[in-house]
C-alpha positions in Angstrom: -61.6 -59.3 -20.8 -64.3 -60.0 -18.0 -62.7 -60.4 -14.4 -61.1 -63.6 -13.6 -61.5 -64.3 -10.2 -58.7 -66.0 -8.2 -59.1 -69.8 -6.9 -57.2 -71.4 -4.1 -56.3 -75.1 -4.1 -54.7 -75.9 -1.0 -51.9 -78.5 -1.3 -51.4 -82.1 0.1 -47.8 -83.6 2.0 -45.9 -85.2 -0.4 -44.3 -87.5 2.4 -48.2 -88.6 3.3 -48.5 -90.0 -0.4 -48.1 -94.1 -0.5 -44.8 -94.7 -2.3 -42.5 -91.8 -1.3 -39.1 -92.3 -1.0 -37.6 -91.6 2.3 -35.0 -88.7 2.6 -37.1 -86.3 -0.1 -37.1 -82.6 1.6 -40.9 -81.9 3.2 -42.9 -80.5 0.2 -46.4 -79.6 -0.4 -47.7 -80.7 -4.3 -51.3 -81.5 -5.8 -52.3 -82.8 -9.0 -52.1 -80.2 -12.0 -55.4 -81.7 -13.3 -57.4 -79.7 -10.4 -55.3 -76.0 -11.9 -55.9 -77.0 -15.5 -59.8 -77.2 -14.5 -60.0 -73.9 -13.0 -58.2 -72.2 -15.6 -60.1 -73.5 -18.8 -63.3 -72.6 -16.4 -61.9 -68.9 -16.5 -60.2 -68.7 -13.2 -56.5 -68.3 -11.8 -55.2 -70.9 -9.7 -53.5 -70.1 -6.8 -51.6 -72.9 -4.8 -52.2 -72.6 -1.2 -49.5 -74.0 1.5 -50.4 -75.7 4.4 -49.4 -73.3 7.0 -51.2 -75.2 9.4 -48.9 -73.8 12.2 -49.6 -70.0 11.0 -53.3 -69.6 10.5 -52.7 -65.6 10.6 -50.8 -66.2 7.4 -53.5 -68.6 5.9 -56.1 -66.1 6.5 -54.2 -63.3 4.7 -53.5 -65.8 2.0 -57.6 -66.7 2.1 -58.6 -63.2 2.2 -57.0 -62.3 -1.2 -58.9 -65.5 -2.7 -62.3 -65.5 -4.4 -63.4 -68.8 -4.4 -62.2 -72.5 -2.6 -61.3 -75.5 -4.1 -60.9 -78.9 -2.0 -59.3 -81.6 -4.3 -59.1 -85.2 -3.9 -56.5 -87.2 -1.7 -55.5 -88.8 1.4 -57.7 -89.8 4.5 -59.0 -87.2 7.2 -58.1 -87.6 10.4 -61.3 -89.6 12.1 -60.5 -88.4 15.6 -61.3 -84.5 14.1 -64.9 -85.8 13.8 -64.5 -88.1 17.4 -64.3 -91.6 16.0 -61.0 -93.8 16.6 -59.1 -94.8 13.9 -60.4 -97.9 11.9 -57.7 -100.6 10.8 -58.7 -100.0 7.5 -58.1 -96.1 7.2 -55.7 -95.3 4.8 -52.6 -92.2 5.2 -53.9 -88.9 6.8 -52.4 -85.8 6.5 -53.0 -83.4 9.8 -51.5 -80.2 8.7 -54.0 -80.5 5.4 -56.6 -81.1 7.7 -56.4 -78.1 9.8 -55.8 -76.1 6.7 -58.9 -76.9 4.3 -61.0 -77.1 8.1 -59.9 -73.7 8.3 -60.8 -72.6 4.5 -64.2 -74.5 4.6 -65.1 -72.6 7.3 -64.4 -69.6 6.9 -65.7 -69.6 3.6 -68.8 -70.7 4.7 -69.2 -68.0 7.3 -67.9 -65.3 4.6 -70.3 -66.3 1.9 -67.6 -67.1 -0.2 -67.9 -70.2 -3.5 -66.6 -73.8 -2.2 -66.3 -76.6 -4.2 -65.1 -79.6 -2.6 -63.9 -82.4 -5.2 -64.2 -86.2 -3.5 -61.7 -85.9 -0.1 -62.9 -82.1 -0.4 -67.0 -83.7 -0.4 -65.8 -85.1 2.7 -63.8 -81.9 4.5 -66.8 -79.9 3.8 -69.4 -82.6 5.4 -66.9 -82.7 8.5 -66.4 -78.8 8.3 -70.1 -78.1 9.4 -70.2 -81.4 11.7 -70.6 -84.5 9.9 -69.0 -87.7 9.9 -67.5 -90.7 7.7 -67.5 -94.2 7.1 -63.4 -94.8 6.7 -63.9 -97.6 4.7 -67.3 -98.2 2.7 -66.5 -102.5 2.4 -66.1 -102.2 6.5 -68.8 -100.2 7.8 -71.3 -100.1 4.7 -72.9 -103.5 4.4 -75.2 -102.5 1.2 -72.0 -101.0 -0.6 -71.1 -101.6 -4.1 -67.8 -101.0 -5.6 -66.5 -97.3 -5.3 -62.8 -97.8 -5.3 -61.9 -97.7 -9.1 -58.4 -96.7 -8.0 -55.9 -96.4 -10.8 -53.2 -97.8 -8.9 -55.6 -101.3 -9.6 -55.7 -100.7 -13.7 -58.9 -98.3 -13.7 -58.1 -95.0 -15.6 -59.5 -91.9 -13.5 -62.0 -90.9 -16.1 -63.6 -94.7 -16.1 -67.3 -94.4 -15.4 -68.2 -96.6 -12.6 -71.6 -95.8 -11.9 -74.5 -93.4 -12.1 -76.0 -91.2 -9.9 -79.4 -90.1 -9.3 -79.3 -86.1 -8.5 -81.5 -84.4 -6.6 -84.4 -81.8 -7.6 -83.6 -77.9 -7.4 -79.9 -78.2 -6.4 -77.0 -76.3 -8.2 -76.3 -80.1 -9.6 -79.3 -81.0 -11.3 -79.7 -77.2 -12.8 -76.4 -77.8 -14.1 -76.5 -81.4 -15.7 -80.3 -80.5 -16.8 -80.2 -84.1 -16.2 -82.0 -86.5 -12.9 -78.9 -89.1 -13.4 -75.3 -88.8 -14.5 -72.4 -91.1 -14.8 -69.4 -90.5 -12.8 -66.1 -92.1 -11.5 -65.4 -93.3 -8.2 -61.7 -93.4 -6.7 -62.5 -93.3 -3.3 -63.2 -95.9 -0.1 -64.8 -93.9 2.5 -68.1 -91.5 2.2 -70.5 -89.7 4.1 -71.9 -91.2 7.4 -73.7 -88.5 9.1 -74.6 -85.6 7.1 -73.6 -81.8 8.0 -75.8 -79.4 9.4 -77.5 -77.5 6.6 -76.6 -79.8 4.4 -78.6 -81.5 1.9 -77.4 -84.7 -0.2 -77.9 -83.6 -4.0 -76.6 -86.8 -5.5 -77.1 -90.2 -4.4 -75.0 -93.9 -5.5 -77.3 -97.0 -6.1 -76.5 -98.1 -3.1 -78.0 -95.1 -0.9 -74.7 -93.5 -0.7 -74.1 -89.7 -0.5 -72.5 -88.4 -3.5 -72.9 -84.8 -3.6 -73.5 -82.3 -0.9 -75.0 -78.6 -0.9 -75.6 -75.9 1.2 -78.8 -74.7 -0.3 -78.6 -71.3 1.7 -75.4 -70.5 0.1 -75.0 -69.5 -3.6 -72.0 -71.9 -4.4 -71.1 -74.6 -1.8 -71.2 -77.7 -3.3 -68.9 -81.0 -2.9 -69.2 -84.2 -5.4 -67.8 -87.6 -4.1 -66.5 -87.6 -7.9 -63.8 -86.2 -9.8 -64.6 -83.9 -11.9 -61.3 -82.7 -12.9 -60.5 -85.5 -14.9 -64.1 -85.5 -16.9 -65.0 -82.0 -17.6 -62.2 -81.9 -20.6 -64.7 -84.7 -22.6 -68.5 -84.0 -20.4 -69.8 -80.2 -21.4 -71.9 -80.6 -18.4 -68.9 -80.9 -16.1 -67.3 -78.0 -18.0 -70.4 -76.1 -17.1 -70.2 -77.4 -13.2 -66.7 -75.4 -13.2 -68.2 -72.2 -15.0 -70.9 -72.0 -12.6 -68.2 -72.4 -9.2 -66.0 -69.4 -11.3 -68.9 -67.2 -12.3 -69.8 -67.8 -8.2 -66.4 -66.4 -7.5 -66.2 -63.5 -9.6 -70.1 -62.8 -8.6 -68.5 -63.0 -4.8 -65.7 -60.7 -5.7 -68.0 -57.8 -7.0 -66.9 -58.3 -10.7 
């Protein structure tokens, strides 16, 4: 059996989901989707707390890693990036902000695979010194619907609209394809790109939807999920092969 290198997903604060109840001990969770993925890609999922107060641990924790993985969820923190808090920004989570800040970059200045799924897009845009709208209906005038949230009666693997991909980008070699339909669950999106960055996926409506560094071998972040497509989309299978094969190419295997 060929190496299979090891993935970290970093967690979320369950008491910074909508809908907790109150008295629950402090926990950190994340959606098993994101572990199936990596495993049926061929890697090992490794859950990775949010010692956001111990960054010595982190980085031992990091360093026995092969490759990143950002996954969807709450709001980043707008002040990180300089802009006040908009009334319509939704829960944030701090200590999973300092965490995956912490993971992007260091992956970035290692060489290391990242692959940031929808909020993880967004932590890697902020990671290298972008910005965001916090809400697309609010500070996108030309916007068209992105926020096919299930909690409104839209199943996370509904398609909601296509994107155009960009020429000789990890994306479009992978999709063999200039435009692929994806789902949207999200309400804010890229404002001021990165540096280094280049958009590899854009909405109808001009939006960002995927991100690359094109210097790197494997850092890429989709506005997207992924997770919940790649069981029925052989091309999204393949998007996940080519993040593990990164890793275990990283890892000297």
């Amino acid at each position: 059996m060929s190496y299979r290198p090891t993935v970290g997903i970093p967690t979320q604060t369950l008491q910074a989901i909508d809908g907790i109840p109150e008295g629950l001990p402090a926990s950190w969770v994340m959606n098993q989707r994101y572990y199936y993925a990596a495993t049926e890609a061929g890697g090992v999922p490794w859950m990775v707390p949010l010692l956001h107060d111990d960054l010595e641990t982190l980085r031992c924790v990091y360093e026995r890693l092969d490759g990143i993985l950002l996954a969807g969820g709450v709001d980043m923190d707008p002040t990180i990036y300089d802009e006040a808090p908009h009334p319509r920004l939704g829960n944030i989570d701090p200590a999973r902000d300092t965490v995956e800040l912490a993971l992007a970059r260091w992956a970035i200045e290692d060489g290391k695979p990242l692959f940031g799924l929808c909020r993880g897009l967004q932590v890697l845009n902020v990671a290298l010194g972008g910005s965001l709208h916090q809400d697309l209906d609010a500070e996108y005038p030309d916007a068209i619907k992105h926020d096919y949230f299930p909690t409104t009666g839209f199943g996370r693997d509904y398609l909601a609209h296509e994107v155009e991909l960009a020429d000789d980008t990890i994306l479009a070699r992978t999709f063999r394809s200039r435009r692929v339909a994806v789902n949207s669950m999200h309400h804010q999106g890229v404002k001021r790109l990165g540096a280094d960055l280049v958009a590899s996926a854009i909405a109808p409506d001009g939006l960002v939807e995927a991100i690359e560094l094109p210097s790197e071998e494997f850092v890429v972040g989709v506005q997207w999920h992924p997770e919940m497509l790649e069981e029925k989309d052989p091309r999204t299978r393949d998007l996940f092969r080519a993040f593990v094969d990164a890793a275990r190419r990283a890892a000297g295997r």
